[in-house]
PDB file of the backbone (N, CA, C, O) and the ligand in Angstrom, with CONECT records:
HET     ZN  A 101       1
ATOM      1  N   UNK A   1      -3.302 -14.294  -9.957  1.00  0.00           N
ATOM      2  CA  UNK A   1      -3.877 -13.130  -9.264  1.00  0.00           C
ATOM      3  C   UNK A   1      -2.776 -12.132  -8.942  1.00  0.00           C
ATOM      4  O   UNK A   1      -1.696 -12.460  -8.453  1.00  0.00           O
ATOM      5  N   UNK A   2      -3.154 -10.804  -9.275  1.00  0.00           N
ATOM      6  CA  UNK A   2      -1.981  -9.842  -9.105  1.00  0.00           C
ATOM      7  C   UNK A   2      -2.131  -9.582  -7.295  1.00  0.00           C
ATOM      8  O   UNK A   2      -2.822  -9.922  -6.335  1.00  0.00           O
ATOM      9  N   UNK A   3      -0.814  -8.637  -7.702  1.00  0.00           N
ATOM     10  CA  UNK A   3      -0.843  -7.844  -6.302  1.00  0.00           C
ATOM     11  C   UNK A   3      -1.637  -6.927  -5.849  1.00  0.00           C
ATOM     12  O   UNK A   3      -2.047  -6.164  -6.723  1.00  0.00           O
ATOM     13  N   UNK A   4      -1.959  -6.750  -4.914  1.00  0.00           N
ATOM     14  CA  UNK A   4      -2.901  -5.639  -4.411  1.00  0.00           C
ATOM     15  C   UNK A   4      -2.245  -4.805  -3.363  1.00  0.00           C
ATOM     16  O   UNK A   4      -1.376  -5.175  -2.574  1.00  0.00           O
ATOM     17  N   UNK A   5      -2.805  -3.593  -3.475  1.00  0.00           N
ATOM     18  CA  UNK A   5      -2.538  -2.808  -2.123  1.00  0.00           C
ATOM     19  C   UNK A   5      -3.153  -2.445  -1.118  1.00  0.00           C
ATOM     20  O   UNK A   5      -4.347  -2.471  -1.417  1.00  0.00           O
ATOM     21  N   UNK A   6      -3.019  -2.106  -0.048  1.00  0.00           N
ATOM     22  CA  UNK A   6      -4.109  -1.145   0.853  1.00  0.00           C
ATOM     23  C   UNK A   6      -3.166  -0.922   1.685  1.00  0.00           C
ATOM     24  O   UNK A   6      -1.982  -1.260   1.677  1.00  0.00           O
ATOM     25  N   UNK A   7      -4.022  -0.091   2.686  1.00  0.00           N
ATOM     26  CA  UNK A   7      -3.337   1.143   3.460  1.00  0.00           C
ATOM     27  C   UNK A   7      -3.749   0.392   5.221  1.00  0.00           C
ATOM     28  O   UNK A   7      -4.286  -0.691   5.453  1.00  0.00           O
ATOM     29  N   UNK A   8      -3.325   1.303   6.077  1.00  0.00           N
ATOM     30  CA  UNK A   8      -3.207   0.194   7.697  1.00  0.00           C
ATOM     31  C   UNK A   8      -2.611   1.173   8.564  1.00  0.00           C
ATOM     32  O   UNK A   8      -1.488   1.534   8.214  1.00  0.00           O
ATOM     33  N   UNK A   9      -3.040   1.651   9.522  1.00  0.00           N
ATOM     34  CA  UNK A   9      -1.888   2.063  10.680  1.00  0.00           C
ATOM     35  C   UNK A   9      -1.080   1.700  10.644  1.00  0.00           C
ATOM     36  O   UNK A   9      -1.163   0.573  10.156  1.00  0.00           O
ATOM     37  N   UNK A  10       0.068   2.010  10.940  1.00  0.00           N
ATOM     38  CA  UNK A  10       1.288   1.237  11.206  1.00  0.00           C
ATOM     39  C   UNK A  10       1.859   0.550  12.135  1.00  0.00           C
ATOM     40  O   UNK A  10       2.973   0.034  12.041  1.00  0.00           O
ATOM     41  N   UNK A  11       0.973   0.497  13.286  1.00  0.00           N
ATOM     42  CA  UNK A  11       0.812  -0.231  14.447  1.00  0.00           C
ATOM     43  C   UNK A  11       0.256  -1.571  14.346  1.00  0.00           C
ATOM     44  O   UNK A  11       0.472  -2.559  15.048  1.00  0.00           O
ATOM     45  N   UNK A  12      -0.700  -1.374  13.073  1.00  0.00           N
ATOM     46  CA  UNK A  12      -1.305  -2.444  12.903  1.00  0.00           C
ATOM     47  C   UNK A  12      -1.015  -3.583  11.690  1.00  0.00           C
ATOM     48  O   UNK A  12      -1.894  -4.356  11.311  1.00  0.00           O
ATOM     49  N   UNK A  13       0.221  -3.567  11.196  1.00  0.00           N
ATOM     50  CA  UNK A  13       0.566  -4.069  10.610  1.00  0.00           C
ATOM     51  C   UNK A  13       1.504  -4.892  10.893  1.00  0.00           C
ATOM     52  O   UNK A  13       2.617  -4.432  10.639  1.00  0.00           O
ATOM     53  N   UNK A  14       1.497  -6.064  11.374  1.00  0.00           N
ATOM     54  CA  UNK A  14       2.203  -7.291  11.710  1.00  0.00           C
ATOM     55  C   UNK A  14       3.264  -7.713  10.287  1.00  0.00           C
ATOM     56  O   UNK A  14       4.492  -7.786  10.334  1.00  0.00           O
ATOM     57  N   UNK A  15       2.741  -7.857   9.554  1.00  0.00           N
ATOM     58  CA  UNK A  15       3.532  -8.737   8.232  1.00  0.00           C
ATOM     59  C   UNK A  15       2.766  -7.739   6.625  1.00  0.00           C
ATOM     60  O   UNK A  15       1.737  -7.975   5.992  1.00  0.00           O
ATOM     61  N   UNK A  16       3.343  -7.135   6.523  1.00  0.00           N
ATOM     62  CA  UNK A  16       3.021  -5.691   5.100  1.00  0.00           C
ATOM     63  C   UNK A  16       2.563  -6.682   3.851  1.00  0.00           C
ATOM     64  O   UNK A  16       1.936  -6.096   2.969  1.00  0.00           O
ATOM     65  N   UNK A  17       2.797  -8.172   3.642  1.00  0.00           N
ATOM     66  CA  UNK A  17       2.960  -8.910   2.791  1.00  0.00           C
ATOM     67  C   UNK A  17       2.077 -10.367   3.260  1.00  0.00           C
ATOM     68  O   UNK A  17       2.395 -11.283   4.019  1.00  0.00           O
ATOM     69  N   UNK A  18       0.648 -10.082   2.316  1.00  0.00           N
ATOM     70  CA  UNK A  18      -0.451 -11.241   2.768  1.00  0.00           C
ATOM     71  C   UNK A  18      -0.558 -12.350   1.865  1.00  0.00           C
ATOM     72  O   UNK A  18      -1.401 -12.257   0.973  1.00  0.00           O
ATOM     73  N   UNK A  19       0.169 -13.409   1.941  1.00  0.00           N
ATOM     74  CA  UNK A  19       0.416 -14.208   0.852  1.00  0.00           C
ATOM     75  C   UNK A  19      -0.570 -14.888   0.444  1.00  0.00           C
ATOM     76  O   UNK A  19      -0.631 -15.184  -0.749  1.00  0.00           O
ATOM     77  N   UNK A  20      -1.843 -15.401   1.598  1.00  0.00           N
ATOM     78  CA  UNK A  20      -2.933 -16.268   0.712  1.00  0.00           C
ATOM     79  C   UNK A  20      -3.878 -14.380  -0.024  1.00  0.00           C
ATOM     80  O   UNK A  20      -4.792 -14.805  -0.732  1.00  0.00           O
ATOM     81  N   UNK A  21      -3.918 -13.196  -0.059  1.00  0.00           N
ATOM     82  CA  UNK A  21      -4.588 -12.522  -0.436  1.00  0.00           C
ATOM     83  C   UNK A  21      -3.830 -11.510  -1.532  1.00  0.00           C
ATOM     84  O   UNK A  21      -4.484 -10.640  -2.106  1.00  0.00           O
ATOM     85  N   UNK A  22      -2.347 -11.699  -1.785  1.00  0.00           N
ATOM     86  CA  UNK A  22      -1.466 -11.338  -2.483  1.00  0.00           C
ATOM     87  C   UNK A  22      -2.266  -9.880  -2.363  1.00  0.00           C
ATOM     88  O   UNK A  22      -2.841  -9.200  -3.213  1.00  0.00           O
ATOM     89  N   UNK A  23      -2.030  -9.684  -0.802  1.00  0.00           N
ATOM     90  CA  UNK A  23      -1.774  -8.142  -0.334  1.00  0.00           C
ATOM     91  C   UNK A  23      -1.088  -7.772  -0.078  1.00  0.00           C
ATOM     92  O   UNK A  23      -0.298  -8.269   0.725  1.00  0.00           O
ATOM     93  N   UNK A  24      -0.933  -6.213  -0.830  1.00  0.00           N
ATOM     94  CA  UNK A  24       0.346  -5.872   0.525  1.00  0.00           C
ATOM     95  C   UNK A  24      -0.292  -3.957   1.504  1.00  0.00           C
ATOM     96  O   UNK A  24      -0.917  -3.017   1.015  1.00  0.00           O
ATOM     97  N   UNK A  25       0.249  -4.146   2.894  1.00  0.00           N
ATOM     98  CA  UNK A  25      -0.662  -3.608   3.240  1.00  0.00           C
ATOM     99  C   UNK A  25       0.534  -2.562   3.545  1.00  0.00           C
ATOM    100  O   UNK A  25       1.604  -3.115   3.799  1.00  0.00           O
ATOM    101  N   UNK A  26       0.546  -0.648   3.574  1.00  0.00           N
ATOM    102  CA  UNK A  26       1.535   0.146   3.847  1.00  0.00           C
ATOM    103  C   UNK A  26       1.094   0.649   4.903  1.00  0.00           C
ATOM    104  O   UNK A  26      -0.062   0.430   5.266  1.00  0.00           O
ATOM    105  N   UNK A  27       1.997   1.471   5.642  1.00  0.00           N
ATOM    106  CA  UNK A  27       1.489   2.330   6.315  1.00  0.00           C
ATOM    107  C   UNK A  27       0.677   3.127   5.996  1.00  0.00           C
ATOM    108  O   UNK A  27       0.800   3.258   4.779  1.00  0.00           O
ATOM    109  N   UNK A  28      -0.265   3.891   6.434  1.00  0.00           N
ATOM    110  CA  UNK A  28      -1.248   4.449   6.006  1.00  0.00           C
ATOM    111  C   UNK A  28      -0.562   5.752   5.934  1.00  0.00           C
ATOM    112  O   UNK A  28      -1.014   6.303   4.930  1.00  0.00           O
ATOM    113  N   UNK A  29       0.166   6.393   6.409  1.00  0.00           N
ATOM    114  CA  UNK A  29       1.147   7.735   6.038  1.00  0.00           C
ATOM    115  C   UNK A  29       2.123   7.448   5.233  1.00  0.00           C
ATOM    116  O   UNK A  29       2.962   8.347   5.177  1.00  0.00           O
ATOM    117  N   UNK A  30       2.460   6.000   4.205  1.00  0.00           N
ATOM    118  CA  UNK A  30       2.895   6.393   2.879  1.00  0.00           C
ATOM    119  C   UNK A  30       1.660   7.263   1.939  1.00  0.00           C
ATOM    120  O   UNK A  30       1.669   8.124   1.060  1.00  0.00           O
ATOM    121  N   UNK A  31       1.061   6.809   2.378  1.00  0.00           N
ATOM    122  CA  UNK A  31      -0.474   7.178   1.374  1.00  0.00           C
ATOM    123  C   UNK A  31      -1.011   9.047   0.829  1.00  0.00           C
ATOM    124  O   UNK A  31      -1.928   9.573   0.197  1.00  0.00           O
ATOM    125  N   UNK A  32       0.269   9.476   1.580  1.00  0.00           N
ATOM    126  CA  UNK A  32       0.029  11.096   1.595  1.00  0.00           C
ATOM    127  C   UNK A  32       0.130  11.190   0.349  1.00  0.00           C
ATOM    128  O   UNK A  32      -0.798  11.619  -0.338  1.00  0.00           O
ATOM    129  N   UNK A  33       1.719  10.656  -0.337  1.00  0.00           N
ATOM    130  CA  UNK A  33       2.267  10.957  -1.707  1.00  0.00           C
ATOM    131  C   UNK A  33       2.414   9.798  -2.570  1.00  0.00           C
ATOM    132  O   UNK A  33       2.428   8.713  -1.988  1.00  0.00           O
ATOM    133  N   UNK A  34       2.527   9.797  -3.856  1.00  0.00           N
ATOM    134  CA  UNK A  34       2.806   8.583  -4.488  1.00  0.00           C
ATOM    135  C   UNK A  34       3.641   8.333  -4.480  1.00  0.00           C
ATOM    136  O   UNK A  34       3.777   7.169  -4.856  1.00  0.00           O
ATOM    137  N   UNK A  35       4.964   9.066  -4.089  1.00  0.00           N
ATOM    138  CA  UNK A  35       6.189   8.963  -4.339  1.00  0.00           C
ATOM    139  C   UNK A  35       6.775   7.744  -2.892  1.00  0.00           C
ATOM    140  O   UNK A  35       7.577   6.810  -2.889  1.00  0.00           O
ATOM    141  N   UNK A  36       6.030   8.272  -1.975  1.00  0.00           N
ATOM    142  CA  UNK A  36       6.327   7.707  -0.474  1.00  0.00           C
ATOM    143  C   UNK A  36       5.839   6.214  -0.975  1.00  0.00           C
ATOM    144  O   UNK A  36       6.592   5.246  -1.081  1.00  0.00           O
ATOM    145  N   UNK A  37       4.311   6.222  -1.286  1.00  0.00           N
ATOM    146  CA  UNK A  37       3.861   5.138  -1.589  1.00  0.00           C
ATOM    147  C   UNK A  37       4.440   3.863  -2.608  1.00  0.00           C
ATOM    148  O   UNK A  37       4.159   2.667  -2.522  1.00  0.00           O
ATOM    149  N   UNK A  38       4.990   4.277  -3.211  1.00  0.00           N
ATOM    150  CA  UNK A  38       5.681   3.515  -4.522  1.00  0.00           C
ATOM    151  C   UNK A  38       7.599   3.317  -3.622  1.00  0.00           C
ATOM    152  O   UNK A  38       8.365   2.404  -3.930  1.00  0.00           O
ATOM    153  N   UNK A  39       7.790   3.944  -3.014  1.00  0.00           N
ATOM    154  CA  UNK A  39       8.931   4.007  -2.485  1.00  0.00           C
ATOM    155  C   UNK A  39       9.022   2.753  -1.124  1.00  0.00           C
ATOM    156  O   UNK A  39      10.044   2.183  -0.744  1.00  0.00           O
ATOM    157  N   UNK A  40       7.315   2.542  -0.473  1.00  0.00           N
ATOM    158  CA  UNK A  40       7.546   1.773   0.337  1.00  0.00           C
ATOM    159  C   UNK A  40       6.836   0.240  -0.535  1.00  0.00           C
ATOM    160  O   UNK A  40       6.506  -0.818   0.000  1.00  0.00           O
ATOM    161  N   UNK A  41       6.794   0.486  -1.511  1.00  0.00           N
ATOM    162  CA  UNK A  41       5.997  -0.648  -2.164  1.00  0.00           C
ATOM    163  C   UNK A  41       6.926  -1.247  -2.958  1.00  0.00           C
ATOM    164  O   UNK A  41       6.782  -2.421  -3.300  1.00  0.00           O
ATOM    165  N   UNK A  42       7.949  -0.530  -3.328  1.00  0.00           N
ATOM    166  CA  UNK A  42       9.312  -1.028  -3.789  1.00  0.00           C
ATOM    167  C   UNK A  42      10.199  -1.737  -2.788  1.00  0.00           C
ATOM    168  O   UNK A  42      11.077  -2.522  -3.146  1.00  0.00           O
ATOM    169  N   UNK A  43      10.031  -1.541  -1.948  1.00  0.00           N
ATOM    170  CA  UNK A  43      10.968  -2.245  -0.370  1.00  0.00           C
ATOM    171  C   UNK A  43      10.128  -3.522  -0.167  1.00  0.00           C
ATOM    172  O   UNK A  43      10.427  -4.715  -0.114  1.00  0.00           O
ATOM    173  N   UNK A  44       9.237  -3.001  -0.095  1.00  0.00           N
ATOM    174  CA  UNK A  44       8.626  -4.604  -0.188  1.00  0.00           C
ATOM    175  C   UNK A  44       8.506  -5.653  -1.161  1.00  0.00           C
ATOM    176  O   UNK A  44       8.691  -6.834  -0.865  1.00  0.00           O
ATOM    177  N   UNK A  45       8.244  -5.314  -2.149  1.00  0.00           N
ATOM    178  CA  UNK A  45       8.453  -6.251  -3.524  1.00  0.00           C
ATOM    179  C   UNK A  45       9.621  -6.608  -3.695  1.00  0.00           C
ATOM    180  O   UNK A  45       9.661  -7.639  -4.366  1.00  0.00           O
ATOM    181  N   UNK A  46      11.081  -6.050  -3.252  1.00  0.00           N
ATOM    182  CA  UNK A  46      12.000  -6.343  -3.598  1.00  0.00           C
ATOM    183  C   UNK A  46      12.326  -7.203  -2.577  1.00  0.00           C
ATOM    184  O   UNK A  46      12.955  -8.200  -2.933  1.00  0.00           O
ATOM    185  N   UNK A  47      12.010  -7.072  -1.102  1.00  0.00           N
ATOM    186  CA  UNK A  47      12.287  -7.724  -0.234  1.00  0.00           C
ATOM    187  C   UNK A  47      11.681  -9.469  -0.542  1.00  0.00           C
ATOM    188  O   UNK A  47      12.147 -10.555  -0.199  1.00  0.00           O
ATOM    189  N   UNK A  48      10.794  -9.197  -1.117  1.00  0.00           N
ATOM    190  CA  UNK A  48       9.859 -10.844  -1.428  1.00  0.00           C
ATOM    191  C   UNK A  48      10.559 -11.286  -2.709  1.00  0.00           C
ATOM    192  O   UNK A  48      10.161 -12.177  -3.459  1.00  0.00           O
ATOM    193  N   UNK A  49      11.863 -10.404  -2.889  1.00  0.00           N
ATOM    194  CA  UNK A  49      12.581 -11.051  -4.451  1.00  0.00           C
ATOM    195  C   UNK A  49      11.512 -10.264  -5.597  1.00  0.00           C
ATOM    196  O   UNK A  49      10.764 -11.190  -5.911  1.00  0.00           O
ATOM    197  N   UNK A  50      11.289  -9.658  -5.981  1.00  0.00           N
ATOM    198  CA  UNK A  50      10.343  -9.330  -6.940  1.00  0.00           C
ATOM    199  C   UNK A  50      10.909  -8.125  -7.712  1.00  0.00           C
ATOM    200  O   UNK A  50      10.420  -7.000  -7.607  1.00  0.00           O
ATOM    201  N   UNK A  51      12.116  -8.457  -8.605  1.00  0.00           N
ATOM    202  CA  UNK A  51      12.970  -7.372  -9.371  1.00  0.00           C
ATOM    203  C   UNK A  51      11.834  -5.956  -9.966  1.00  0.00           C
ATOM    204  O   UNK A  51      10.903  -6.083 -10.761  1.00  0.00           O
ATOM    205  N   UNK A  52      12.293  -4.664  -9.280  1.00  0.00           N
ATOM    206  CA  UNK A  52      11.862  -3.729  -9.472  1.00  0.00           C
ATOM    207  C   UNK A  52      12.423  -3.006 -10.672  1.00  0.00           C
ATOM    208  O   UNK A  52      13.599  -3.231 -10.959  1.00  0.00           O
ATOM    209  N   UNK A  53      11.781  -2.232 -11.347  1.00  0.00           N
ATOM    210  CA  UNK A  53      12.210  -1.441 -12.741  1.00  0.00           C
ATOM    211  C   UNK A  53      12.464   0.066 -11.786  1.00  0.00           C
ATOM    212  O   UNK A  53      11.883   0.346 -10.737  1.00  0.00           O
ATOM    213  N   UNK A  54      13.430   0.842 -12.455  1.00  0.00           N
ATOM    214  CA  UNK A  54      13.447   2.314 -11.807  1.00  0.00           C
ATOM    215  C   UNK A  54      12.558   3.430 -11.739  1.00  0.00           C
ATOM    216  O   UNK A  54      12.801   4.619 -11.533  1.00  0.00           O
ATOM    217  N   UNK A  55      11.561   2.876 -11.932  1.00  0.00           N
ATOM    218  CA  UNK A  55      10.173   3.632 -11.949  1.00  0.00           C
ATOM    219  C   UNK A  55       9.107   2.633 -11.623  1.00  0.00           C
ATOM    220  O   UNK A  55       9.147   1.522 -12.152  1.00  0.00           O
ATOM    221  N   UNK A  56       7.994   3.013 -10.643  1.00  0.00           N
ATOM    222  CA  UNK A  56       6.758   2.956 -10.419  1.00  0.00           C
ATOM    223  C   UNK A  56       7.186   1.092  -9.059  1.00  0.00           C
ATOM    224  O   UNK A  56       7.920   0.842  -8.104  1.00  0.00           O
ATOM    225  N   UNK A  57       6.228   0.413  -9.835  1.00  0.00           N
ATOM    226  CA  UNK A  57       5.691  -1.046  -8.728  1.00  0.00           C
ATOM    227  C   UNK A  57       5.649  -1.778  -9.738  1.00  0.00           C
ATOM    228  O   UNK A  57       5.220  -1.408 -10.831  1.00  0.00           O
ATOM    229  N   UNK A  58       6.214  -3.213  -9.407  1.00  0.00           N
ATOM    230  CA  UNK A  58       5.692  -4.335 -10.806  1.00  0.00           C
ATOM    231  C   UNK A  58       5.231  -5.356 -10.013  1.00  0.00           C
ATOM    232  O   UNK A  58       5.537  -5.385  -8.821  1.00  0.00           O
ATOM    233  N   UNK A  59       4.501  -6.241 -10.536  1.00  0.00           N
ATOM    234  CA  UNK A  59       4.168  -7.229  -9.792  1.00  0.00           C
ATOM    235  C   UNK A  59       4.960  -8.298 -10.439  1.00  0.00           C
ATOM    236  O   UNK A  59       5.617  -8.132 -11.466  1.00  0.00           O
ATOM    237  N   UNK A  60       4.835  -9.675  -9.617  1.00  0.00           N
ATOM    238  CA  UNK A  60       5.919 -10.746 -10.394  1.00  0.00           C
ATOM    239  C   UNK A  60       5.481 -11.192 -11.652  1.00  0.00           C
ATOM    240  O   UNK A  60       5.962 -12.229 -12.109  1.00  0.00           O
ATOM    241  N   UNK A  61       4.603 -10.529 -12.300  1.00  0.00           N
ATOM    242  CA  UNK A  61       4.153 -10.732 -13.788  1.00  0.00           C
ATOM    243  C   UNK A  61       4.350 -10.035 -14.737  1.00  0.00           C
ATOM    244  O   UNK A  61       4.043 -10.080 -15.929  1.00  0.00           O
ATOM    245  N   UNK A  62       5.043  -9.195 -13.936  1.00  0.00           N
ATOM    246  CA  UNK A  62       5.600  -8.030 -15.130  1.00  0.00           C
ATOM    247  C   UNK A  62       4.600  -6.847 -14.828  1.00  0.00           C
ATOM    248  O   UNK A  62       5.101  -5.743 -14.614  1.00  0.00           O
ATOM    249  N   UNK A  63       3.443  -6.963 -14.799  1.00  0.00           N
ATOM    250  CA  UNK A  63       2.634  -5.848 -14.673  1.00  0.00           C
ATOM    251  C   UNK A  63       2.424  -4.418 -13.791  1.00  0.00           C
ATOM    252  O   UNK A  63       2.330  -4.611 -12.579  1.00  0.00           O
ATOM    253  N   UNK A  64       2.335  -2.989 -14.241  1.00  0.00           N
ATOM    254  CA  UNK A  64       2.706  -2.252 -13.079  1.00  0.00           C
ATOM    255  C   UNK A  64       1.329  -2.365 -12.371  1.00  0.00           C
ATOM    256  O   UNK A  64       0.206  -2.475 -12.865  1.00  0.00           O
ATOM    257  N   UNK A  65       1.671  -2.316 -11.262  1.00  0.00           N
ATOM    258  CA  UNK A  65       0.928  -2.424  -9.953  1.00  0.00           C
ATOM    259  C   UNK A  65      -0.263  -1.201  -9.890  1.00  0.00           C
ATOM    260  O   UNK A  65       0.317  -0.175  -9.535  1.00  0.00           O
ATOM    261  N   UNK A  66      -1.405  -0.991 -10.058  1.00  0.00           N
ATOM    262  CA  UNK A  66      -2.169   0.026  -9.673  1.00  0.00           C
ATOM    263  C   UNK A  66      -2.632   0.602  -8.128  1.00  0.00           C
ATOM    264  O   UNK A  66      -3.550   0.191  -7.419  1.00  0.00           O
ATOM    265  N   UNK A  67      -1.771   1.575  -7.901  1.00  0.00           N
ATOM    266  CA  UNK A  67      -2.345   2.030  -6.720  1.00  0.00           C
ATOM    267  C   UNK A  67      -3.729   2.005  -5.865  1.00  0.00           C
ATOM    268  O   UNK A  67      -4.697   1.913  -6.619  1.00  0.00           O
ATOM    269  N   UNK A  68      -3.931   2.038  -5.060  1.00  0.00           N
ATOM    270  CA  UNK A  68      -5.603   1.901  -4.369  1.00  0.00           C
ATOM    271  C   UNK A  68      -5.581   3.696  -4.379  1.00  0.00           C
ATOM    272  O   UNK A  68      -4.708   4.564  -4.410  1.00  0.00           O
ATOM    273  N   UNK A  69      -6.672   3.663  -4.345  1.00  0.00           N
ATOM    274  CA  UNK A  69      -7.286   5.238  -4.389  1.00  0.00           C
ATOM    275  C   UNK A  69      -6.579   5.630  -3.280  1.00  0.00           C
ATOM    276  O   UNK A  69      -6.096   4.950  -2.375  1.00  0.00           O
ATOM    277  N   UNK A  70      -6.581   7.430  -3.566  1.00  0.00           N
ATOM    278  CA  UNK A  70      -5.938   7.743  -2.086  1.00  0.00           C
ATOM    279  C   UNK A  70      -6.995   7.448  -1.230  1.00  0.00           C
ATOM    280  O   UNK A  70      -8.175   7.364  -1.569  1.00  0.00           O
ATOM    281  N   UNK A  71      -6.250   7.192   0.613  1.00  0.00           N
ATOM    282  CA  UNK A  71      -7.309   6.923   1.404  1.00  0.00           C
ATOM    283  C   UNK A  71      -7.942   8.349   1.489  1.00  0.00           C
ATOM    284  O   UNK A  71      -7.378   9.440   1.564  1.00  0.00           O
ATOM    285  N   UNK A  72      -9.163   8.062   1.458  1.00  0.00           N
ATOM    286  CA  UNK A  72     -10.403   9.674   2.080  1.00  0.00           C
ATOM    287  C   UNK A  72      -9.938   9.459   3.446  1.00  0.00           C
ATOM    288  O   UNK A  72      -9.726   8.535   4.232  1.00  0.00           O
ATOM    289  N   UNK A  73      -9.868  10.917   3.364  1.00  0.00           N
ATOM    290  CA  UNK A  73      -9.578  11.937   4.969  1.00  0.00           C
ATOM    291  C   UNK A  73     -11.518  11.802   5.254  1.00  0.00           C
ATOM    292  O   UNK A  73     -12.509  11.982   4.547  1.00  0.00           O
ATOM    293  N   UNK A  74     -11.260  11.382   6.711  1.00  0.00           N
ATOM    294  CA  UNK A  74     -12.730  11.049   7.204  1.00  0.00           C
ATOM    295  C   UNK A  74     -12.848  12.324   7.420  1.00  0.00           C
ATOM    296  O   UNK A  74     -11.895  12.969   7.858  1.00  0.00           O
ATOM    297  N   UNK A  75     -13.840  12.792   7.193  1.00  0.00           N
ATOM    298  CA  UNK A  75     -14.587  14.143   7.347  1.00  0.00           C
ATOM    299  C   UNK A  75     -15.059  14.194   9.034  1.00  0.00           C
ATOM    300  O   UNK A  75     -15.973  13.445   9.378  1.00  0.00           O
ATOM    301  N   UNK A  76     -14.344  15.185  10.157  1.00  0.00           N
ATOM    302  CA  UNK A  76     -14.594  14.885  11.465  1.00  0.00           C
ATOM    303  C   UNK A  76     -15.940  15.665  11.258  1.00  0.00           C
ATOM    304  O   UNK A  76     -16.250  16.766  10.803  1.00  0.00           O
ATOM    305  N   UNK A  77     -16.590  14.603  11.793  1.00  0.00           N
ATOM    306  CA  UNK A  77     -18.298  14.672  11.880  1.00  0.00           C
ATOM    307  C   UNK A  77     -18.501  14.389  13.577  1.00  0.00           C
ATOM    308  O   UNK A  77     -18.270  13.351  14.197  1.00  0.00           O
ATOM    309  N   UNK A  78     -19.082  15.873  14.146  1.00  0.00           N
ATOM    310  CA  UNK A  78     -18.939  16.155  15.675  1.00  0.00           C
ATOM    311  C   UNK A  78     -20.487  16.302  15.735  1.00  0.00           C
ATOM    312  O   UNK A  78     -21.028  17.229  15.131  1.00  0.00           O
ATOM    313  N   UNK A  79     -21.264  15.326  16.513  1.00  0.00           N
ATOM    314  CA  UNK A  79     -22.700  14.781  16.875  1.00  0.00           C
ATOM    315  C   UNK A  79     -22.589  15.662  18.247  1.00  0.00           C
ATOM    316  O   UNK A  79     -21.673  15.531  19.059  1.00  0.00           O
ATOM    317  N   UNK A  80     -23.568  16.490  18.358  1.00  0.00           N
ATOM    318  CA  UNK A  80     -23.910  17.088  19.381  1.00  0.00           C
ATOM    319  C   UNK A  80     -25.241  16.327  20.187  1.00  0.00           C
ATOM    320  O   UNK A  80     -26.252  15.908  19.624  1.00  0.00           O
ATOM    321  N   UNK A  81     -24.933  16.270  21.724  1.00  0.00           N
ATOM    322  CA  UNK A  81     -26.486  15.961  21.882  1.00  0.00           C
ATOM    323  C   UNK A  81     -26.740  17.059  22.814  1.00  0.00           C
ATOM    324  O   UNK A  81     -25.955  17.578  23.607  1.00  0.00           O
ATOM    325  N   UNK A  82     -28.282  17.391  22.526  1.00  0.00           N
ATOM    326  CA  UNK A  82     -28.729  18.516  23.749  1.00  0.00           C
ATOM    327  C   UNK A  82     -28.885  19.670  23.383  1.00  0.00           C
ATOM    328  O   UNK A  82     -29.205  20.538  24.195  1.00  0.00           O
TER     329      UNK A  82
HETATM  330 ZN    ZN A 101       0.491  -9.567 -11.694  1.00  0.00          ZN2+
END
């Protein structure tokens, strides 16, 4: 099973690296750019030993890593009553 990604407050992220779900979870403000995103996804893969190429995410199978969609900006939806 490859790696996966998703996104998290950053408050709410205890451990970035979910080993029974071979997640890994970023701050949710890498998620602006790919560049941020792949930059903090490289710190982590490398940190778990997982030799990085000078471009993009690999997983320990060799395979590049596919990003999760960018997160959707929640549309502020303001409920009036009255
Ligand atoms: Zn893989």
């Amino acid at each position: 099973m490859c790696i996966r990604v998703q996104y998290a407050p950053r408050h709410e992220i205890v451990d970035p690296w979910d080993r029974d779900r071979n997640l890994i979870t970023l701050p949710v403000d890498l998620a602006a750019t790919a560049l941020f995103t792949l930059r903090g996804l490289r710190t982590v893969l490398l940190s778990m030993g997982v030799e990085q190429d000078h471009f993009g995410a690999r997983c320990w199978c060799g395979e590049e890593i596919a990003l999760a969609a960018q997160v959707n900006q929640r549309e502020n939806e303001v409920t009036r009553v009255g």
